[in-house]
N, C-alpha and C positions, 0 to 999 in steps of 0.2 A: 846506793845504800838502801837497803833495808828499813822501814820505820817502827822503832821502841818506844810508840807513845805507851805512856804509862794504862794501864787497865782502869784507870779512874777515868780517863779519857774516851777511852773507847773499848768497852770491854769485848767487842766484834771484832778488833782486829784482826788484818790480814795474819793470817797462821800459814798461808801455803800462797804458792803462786797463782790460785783457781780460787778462792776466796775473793768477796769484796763486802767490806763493809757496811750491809743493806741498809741498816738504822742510822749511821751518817749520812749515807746517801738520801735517803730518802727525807731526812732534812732539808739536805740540799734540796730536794726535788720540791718540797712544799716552800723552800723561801722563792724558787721559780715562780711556783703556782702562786704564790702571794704579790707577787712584781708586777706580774702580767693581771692578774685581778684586780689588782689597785690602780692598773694604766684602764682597762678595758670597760671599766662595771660603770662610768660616769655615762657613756653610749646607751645602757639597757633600764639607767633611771632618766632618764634624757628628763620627761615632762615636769615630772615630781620634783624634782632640782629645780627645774626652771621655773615651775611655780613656787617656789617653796625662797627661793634669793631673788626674784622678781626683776629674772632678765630675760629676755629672749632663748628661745632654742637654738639656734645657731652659737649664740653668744655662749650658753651652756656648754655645748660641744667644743669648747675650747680646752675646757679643765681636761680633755683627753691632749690636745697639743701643748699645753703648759709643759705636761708632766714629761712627753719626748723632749721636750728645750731643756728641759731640764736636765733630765740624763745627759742629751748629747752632749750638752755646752760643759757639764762640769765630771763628762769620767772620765777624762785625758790628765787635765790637771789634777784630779782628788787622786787617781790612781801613781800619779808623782807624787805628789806631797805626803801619802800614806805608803809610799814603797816600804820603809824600815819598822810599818807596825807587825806586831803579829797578827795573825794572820784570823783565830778567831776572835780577838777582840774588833777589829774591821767589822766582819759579818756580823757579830752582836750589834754594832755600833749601826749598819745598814740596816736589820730589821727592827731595832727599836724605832729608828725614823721611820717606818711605816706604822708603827704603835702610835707614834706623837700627831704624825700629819695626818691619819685617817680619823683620830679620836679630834684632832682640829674640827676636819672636813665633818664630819656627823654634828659635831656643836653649833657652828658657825651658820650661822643669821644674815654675812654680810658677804656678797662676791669677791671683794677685792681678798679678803681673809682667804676664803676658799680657793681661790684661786694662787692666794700663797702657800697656803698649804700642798695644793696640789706638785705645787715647782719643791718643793722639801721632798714630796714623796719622790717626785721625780729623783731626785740628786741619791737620795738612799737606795733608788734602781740603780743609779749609776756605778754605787759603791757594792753593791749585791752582784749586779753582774759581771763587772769586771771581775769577783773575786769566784765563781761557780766555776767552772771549766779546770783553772788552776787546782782548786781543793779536791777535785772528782779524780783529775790525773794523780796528786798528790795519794792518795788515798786507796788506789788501785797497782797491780803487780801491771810493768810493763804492757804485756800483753791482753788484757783486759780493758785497758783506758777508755778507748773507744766506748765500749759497752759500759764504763762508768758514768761518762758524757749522756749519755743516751738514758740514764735512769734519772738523771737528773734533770735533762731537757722535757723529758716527760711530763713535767709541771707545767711546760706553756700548753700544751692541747687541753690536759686536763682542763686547765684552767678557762681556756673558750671555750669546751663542745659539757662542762659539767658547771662549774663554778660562774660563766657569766652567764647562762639560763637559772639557774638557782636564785642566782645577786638579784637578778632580774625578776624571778617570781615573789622572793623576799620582800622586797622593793614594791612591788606593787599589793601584797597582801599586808604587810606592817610601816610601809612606810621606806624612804631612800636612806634614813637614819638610822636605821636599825640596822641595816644591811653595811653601812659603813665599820659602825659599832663594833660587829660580830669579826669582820675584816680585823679593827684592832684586838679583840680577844685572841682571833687567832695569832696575830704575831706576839702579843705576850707569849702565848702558847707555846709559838715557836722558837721565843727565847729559851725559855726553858730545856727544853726539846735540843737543843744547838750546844748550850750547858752540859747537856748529859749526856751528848752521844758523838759529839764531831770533835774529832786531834785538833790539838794547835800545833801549828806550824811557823816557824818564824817567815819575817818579811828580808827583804833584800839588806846586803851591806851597804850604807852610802859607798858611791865608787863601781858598787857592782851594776850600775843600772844605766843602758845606754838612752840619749834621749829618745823620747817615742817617733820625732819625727824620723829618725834617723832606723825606725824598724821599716820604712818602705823600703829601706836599698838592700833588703833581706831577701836573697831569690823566692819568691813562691807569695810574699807578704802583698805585693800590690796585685798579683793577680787575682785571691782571694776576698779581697778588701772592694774589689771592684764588681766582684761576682755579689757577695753582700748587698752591696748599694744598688744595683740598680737589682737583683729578685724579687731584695724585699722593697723596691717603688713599685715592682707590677704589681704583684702580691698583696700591695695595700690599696694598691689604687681601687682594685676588683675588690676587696674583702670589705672596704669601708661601706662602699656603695652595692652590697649586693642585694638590698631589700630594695633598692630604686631598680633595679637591673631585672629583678624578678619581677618587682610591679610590671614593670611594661611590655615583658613576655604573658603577662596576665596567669602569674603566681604569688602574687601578693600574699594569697591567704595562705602561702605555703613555707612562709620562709624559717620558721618555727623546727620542721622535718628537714626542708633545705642544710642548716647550719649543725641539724644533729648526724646527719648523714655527713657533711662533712669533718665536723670533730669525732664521730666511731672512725672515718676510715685515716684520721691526721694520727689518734693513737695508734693504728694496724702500723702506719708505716712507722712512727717511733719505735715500735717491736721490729720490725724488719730491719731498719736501720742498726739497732743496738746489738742486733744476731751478729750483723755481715759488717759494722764498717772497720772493724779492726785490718780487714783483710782488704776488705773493694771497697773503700772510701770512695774512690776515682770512678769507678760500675756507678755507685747507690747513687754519685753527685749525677754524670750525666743521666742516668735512669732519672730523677728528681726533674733535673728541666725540662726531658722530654714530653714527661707525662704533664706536667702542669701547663705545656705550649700545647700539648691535643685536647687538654680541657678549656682552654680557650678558644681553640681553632671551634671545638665543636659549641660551644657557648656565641661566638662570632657568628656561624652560619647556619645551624640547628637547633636554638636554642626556642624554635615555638612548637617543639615538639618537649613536652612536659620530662617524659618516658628519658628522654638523651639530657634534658638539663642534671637529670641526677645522676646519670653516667659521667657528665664532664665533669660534676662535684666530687664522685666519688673517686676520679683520677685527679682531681686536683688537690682531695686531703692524702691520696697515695705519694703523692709528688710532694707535697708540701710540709707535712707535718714532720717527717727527718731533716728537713735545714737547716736549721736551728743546729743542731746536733751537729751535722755535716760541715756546716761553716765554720763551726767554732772551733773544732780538734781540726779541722785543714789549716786557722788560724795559728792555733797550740802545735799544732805539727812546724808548718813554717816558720812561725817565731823562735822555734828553739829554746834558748837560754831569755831570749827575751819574748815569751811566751804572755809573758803577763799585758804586756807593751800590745801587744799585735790583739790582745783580748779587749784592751779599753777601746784601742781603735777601731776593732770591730762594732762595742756596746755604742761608741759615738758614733759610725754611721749605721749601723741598724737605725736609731732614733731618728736622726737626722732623714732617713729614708721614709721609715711610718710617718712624720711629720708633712716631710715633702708630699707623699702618695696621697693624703688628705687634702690637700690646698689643689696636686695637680686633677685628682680627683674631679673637685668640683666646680673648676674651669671647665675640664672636658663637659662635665656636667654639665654647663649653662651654655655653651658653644657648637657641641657636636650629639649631644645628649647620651641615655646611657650606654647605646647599644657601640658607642666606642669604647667602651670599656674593654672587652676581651680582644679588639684587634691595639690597642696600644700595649697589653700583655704580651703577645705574639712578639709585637717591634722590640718591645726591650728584651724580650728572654734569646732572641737570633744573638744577639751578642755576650750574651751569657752564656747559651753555648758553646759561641767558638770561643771563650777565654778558658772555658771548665775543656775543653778537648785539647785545645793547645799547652795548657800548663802540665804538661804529662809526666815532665820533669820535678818542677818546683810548684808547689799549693796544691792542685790535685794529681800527686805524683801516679804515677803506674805503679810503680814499686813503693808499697808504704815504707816507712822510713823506720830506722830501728829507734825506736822510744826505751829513753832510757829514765829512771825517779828524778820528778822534777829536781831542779838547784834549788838549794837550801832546804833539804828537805833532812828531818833528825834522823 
């Protein structure tokens, strides 16, 4: 079917099959950039937090793991229990909870407070993400989807390589409150914004919704689900700890250029990914693992040569920064009719991953030190590729699949 959302809705509507809705989308694309700035920005006030609630810095760096338990544990269940809402009152309902918890987190004088806050903002990632992928396909002709996914995944890089140095300069010129503050203006902001430019779409019939566990026996669903879990463990293990990693190749004072070179080259490849995945989903995925396994390899064994650290960065933001993207419509493609199913259960173990990749992190850290970091990359991405080469059939098909307007769509 065709969608006749009303011109009050979205006065951009799709008009032809080459058309996509930029001013929706790019809503979408900033409540991305707001999910991921609200999980990542506690990292770049680390000290001013920690002085400021009078706990430890370790302890501080927790408000970044709250916030993944948070999503993980509650987008399976919230993504059931809201199946039959519509579909922009959900999304409003997901970025005001980052209005309420970030305007907490900026107020709050006491750990235990901010620390619930942060588990709130978490739960309204849970409810934001599960709902982005679905509204991009929704909202896109058939044959465009792919590159709808992709303007809207666009928010997480933005959001590292512009938004958490920014938070972070803010932060350190006015204070870690201020920079929270601004975080909540913008999702006011973006309420507004979501108001005036994104369709509603209805939610599921009761009856029409199979249980989530019950989307692994979906050919294509657990190979996908698996490639997820463990990329993004290697992915986080290295990103978390990569100012320890550069200290000790003795680039400490570099890591500033490090992380902007990696966020220009994570945007190149969201551009590349959003040209090509409609067609080589299955190309851009293995392409993705390969390069982000030669940027460790060379991080592993060449990595005191300054000149090659920024080589294996800038293949690892070529590699990395379309995954997102890649995993989610491989998700949305295998799920089918239960498309929304296979989306929460990817937003649950994403988290459950970045959470994991922190804690395995900094074991490796105090046991093997950092320079294991880029060879336990290596060991988990060898099985990430033979799942992404083998699934040729079903998750990363050879033949992409014919996509037709999401179910239930007006």
């Amino acid at each position: 079917m065709r969608n006749h959302a009303t011109r009050s809705a979205g006065s951009d509507a799709l008009t032809d099959n080459q058309r996509l809705p930029l001013r929706a989308l790019m809503a979408l694309s900033t409540a991305a950039f707001l999910t991921v700035l609200t999980e990542a920005l506690p990292a770049g006030v680390l000290p001013g937090m920690s002085a400021d609630l009078a706990v430890s810095e370790a302890t501080t760096g927790q408000l970044v793991t709250i916030y993944a338990i948070g999503t993980a544990t509650t987008a399976i269940p919230l993504s059931a229990a809201t199946a039959g809402w519509r579909r922009k009152h959900l999304l409003l309902t997901g970025v005001a909870g980052f209005a309420v918890a970030n305007t907490v987190t900026a107020a709050s004088a006491h750990f235990p407070l901010t620390m619930a806050s942060r588990f709130v903002a978490g739960v309204a990632a849970g409810l934001v993400w599960a709902l982005l992928v679905g509204y991009a396909r929704r909202m896109a002709p058939a044959s465009l989807q792919g590159k709808a996914i992709a303007i809207v995944m666009a928010g997480i890089p933005t959001a590292l390589s512009l938004g958490v140095p920014a938070g972070t300069f803010l932060g350190g010129a006015f204070g870690w409150r201020v920079t929270f503050s601004l975080m909540s203006v913008l999702a006011i902001a973006l309420v507004g914004w979501i108001v005036a430019a994104v369709p509603d779409y209805p939610g599921q019939r009761s009856g029409g919704r199979r249980p989530v566990l019950r989307v692994l026996s979906i050919e294509g669903v657990a190979p996908v689900l698996f490639v997820t879990g463990v990329f993004v463990l290697a992915h986080t293990i290295l990103y978390t700890y990569i100012a320890t990693f550069l200290g000790q190749v003795g680039m400490g004072d570099a890591i500033d250029v490090v992380l902007l070179a990696f966020g220009v080259t994570s945007m190149l490849s969201i551009w590349i990914v959003g040209a090509h995945i409609d067609r080589r989903l299955r190309t851009l995925s293995i392409a993705s693992t390969i390069l982000v396994a030669v940027a460790a390899a060379i991080l592993a064994v060449l990595a005191d040569a300054p000149a090659l650290v920024y080589v294996a960065v800038t293949l690892w933001g070529l590699g990395w920064g379309g995954v997102p993207t890649l995993l989610q419509t491989a998700a949305a493609d295998a799920g089918g009719d239960a498309a929304d199913d296979a989306q929460a259960m990817l937003v649950t173990l994403w988290n459950a991953a970045m959470a994991a990749g922190g804690v395995a992190g900094g074991i490796l850290l105090d046991h093997l030190g950092p320079g294991s970091f880029p060879w336990t990359v290596l060991v988990l991405l060898a099985p990430v590729l033979v799942v992404v080469v083998a699934a040729r059939t079903h998750g990363f098909a050879a033949v992409a699949p014919r996509r037709t307007d999401a179910p239930g769509r007006p």
